[in-house]
C-alpha positions as CSV (number, residue, x, y, z in Angstrom):
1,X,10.4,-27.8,-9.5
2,X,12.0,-27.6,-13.0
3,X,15.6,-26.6,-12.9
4,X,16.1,-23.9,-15.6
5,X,19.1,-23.9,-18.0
6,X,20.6,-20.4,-17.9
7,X,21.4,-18.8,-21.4
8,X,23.0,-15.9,-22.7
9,X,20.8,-12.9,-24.4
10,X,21.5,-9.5,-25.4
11,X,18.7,-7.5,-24.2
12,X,20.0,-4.5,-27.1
13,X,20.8,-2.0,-23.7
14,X,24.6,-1.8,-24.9
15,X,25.3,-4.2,-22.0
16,X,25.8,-7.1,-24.7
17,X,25.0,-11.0,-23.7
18,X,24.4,-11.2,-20.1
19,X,23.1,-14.7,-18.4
20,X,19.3,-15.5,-18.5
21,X,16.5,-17.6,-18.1
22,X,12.9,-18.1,-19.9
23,X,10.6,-17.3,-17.5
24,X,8.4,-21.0,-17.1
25,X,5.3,-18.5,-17.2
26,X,4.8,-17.3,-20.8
27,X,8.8,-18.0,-22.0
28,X,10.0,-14.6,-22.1
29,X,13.6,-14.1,-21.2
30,X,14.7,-12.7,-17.8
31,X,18.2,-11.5,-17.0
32,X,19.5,-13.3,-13.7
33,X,19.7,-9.9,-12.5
34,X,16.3,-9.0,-12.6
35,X,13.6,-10.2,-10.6
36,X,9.8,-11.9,-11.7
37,X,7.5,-13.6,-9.6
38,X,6.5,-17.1,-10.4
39,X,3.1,-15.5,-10.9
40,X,4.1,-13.0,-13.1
41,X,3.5,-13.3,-16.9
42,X,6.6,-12.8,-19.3
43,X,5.1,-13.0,-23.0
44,X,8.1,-14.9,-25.2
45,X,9.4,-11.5,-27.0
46,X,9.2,-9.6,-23.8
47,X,12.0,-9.0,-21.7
48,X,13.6,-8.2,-18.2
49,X,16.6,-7.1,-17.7
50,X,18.9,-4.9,-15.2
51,X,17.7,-5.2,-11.8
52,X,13.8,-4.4,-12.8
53,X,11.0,-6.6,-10.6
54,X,7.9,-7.7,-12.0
55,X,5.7,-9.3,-9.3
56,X,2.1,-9.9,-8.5
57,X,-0.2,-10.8,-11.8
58,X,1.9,-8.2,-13.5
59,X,1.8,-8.9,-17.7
60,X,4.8,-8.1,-19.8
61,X,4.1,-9.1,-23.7
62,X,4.5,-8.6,-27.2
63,X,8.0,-6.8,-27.4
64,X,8.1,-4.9,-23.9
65,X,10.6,-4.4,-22.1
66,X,11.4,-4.1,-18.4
67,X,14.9,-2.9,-17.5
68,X,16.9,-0.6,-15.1
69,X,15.6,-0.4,-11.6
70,X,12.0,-0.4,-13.4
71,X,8.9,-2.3,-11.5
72,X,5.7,-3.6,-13.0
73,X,3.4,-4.9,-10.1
74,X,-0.4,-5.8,-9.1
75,X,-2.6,-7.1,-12.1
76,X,-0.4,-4.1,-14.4
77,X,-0.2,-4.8,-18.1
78,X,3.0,-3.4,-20.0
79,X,2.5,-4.3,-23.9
80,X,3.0,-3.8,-26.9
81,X,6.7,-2.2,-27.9
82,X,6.6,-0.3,-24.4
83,X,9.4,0.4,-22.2
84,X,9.5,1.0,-18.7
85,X,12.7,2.0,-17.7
86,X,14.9,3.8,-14.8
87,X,13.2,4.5,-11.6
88,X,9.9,4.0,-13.6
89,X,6.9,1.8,-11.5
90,X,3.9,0.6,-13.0
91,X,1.2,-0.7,-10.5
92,X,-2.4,-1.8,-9.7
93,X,-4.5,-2.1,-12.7
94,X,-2.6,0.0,-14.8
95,X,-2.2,-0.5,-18.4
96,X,0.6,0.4,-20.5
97,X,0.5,0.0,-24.7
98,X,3.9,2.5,-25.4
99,X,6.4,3.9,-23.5
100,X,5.3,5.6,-20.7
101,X,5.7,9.1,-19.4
102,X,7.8,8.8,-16.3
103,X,8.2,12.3,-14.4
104,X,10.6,12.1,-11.0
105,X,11.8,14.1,-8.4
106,X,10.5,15.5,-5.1
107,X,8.4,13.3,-3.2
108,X,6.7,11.5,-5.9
109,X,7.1,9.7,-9.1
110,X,4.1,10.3,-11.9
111,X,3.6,8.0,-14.8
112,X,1.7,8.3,-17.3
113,X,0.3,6.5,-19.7
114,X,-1.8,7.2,-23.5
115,X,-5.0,7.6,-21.2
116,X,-4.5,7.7,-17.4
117,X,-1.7,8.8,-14.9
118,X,-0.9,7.1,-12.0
119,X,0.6,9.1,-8.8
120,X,1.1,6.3,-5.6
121,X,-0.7,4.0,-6.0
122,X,-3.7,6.2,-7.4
123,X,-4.7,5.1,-11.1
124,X,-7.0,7.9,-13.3
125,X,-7.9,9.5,-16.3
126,X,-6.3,12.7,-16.9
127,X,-9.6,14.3,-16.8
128,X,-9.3,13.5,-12.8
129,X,-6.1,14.8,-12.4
130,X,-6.9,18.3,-14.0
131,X,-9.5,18.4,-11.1
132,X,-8.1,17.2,-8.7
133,X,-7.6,19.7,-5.5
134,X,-4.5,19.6,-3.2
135,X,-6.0,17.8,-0.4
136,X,-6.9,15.3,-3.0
137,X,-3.2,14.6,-3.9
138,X,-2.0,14.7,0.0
139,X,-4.4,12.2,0.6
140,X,-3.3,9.9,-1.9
141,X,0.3,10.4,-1.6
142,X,2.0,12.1,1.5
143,X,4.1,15.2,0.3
144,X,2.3,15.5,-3.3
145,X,0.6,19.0,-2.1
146,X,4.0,20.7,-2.5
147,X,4.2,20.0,-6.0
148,X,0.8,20.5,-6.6
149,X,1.5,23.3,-9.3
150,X,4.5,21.3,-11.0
151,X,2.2,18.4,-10.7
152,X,-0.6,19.7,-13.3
153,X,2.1,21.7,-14.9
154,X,3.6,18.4,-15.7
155,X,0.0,16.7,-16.5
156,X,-0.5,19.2,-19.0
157,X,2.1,19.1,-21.1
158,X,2.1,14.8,-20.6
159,X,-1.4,15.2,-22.4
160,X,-0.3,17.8,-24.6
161,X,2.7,15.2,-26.0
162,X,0.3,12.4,-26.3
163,X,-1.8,14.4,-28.7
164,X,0.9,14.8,-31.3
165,X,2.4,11.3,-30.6
């Protein structure tokens, strides 16, 4: 095992230079307070910073970022100049070119991305979330029917933004 030499970066998150590594896989820089898997890939201008995770096969490249309390998990992409911020989680096969649309509060957490949404661990077009039924969403995370109505409320206008964006 290679022992790393710890450097200072400033990740531009108004926390100025905080201690980091380059991550072995791909030489992106990673703040000591953050977390990546081994097996996770961190492109050389991407970045993770704060106390975001990136595990799994996850990819972070081009000039991504990762920060806050942010995750990026399973075989998920995140490229591009995206950033996934805050309480933000990007998982499974998603794939992420720009910042995301991250909607919180209640019982779930929707993000969105220029073509697909992702609700738990459910990943699908928006054309499957503007039919999808209430039992549909229950199933697929517990607690979703409640918010069925703010859910495609909030679906609608995602896709609406991306239009104009």
């Amino acid at each position: 095992m290679t022992k790393l030499k710890t450097i200072k970066h400033d990740f531009k998150d108004g926390n100025g230079e905080v201690d980091a590594l380059v991550h072995e896989n791909g030489g992106g820089i990673v703040a000591l307070t953050a977390s990546v898997e081994a097996s996770a890939y961190i492109g050389t201008n991407a970045g993770v910073s704060g106390d975001a995770l990136v595990s799994g096969d996850a990819l972070v490249s081009g000039d991504a970022r990762v920060s806050g309390n942010a995750g990026v998990s399973g075989n998920a992409w995140v490229s591009g100049d995206a950033r996934v911020s805050g309480d933000a989680r990007v998982s499974g096969d998603f794939k992420v070119k720009k910042t995301p649309v991250v909607v919180t509060g209640g019982e779930c957490v929707l993000t969105a991305s220029e073509t697909h949404v992702q609700i738990g661990g459910k990943v699908a077009p928006f054309s499957w979330w503007k039919t999808a039924t209430k039992k549909q969403l229950e199933e697929l995370e517990p607690g979703a029917s409640k918010h069925f109505k703010a859910i495609k409320a909030a679906i609608k206008m995602i896709e609406e933004i991306q239009k104009v964006a």
